[in-house]
C-alpha positions in Angstrom: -9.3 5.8 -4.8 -11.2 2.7 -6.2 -11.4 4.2 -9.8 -7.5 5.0 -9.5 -6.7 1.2 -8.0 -9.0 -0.3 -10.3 -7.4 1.8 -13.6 -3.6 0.7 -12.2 -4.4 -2.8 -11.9 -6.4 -3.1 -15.4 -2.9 -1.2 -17.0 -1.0 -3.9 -15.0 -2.9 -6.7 -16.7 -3.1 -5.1 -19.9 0.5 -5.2 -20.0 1.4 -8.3 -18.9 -0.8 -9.7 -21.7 0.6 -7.7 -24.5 4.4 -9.1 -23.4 3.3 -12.4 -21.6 4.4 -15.9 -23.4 1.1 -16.9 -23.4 -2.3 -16.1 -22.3 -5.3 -18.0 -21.6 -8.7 -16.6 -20.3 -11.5 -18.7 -19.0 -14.4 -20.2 -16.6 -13.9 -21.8 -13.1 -15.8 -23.2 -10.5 -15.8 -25.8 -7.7 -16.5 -26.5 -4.2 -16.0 -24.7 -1.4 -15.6 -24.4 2.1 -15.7 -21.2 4.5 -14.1 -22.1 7.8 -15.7 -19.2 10.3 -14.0 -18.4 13.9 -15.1 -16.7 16.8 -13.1 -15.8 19.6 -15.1 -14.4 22.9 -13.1 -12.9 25.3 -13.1 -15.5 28.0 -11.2 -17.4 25.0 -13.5 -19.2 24.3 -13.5 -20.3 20.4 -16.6 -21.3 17.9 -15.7 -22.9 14.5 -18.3 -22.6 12.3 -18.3 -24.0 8.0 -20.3 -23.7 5.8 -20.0 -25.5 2.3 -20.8 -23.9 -1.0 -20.2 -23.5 -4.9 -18.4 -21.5 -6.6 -17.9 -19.8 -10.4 -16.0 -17.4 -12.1 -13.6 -16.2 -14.7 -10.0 -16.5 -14.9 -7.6 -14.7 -16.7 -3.7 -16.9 -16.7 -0.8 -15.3 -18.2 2.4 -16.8 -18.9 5.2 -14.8 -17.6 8.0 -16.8 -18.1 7.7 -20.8 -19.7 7.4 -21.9 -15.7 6.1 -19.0 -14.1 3.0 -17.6 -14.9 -0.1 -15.1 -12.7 -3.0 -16.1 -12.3 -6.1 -14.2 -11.5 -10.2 -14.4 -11.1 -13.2 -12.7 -9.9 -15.6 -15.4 -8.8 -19.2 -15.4 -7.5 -19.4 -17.9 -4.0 -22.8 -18.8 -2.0 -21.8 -20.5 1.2 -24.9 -21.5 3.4 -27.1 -18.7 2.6 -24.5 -16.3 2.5 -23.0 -14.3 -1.0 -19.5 -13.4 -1.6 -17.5 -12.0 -4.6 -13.6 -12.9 -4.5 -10.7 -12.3 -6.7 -7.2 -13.8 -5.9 -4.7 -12.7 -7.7 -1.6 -15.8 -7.7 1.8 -16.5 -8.8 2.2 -19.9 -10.5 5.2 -22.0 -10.3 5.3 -25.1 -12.7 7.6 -27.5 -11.2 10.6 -28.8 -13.4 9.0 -30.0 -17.0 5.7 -31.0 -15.5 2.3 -29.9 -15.6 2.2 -30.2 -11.9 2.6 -26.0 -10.7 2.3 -24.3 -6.9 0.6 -21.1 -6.2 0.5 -18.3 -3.8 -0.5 -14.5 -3.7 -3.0 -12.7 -2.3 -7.0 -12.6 -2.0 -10.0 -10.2 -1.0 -13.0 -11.4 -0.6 -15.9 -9.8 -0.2 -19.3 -10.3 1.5 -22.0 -9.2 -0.3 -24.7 -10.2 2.8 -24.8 -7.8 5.7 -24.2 -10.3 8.5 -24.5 -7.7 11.3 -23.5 -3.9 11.9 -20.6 -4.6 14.1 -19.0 -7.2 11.5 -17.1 -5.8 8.5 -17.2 -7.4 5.1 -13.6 -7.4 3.6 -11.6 -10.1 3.8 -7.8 -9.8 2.6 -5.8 -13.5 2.8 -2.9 -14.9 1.9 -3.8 -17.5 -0.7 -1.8 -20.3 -1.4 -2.3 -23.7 -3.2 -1.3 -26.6 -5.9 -3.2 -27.7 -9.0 -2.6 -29.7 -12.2 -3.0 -29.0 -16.0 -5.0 -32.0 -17.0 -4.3 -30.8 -21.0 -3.9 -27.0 -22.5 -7.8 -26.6 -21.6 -8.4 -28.2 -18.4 -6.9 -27.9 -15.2 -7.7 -28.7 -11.4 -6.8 -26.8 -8.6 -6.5 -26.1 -4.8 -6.5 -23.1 -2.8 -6.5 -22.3 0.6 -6.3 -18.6 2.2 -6.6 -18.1 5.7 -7.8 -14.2 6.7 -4.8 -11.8 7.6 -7.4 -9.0 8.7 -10.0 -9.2 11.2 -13.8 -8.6 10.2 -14.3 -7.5 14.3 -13.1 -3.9 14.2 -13.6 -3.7 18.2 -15.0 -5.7 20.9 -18.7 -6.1 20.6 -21.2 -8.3 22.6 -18.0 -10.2 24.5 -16.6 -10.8 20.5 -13.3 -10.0 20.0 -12.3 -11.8 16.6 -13.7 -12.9 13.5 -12.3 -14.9 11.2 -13.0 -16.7 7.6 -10.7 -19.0 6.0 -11.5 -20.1 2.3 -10.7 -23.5 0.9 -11.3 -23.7 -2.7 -11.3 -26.9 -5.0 -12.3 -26.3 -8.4 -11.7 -26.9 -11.7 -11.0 -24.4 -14.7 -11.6 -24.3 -18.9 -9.2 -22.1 -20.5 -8.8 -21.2 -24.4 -5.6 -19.1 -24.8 -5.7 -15.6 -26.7 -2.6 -15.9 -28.6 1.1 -16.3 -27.6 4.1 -14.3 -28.8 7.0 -15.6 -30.2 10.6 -16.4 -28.2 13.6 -14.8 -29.7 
């Protein structure tokens, strides 16, 4: 099932790079916060974040002259805990400026066994804002708050728990070549 999913999605991109308006592939990193929740069952809640770093690569293609998809698989150490992530984002440029919006999806994944009863997948909906500083360089801002729940039942009066990501980084890109409009 991975090999398959993995195959499907590296057609997917392949495509959309051979008939994209432009592609651009590069580094990231930034900051980075990880907003943990606990809810017990008496309802009682405990927020718990941890900041961090963050670095990757990303891979932007250029669907349209305002819309492009963005995607990266970055490495993230928060605390003393390792993740792996890889959103994968629609950009919308707004009007004729540099300034775009973003939102899509995100797994992340964590790499450190916290405990048995915890899982380690994290699926979010990612959504932020950035800013092309020149063709190169831009900055950008992502927050994805966790649709699933790592607590897969009720363990030690536990009964959800949550990560929320809050990325700010910035990204290098050199494009790959662009294809003519007709």
């Amino acid at each position: 099932m991975k090999k398959s999913t993995f195959t499907l999605f590296f057609i997917l991109l392949t495509s959309l790079t051979l008939y994209s308006q432009k592609t651009r592939i590069g580094v990231t990193a930034g900051l980075l916060n990880a907003g943990g929740r606990v809810v017990f069952d008496n309802d009682q809640t405990v927020n718990n974040n941890r900041q961090g770093i963050y670095g990757g690569l990303v891979l932007d293609v250029g669907l349209t002259e305002r819309i492009n998809i963005e995607t990266e698989l970055d490495y993230l150490v928060a605390g003393s805990t390792n993740f792996v992530q890889l959103p994968v984002l629609v950009k919308f440029y707004m009007g004729n400026t540099d300034f775009y919006f973003q939102a899509g999806g995100q797994f992340t994944y964590t790499i450190d066994e916290v405990s048995e009863d915890i899982g380690r997948s994290n699926i979010a909906f990612a959504f932020g804002a950035g800013f092309d500083i020149n063709e190169h360089f831009n900055l950008n801002l992502r927050f994805a708050p966790q649709l699933n729940d790592f607590q897969e039942e009720e363990v030690n009066n536990i009964v959800s728990t949550k990560i929320n990501y809050l990325n700010i980084g910035v990204a290098y890109k050199l494009q790959l070549g662009s294809r003519e409009k007709n």
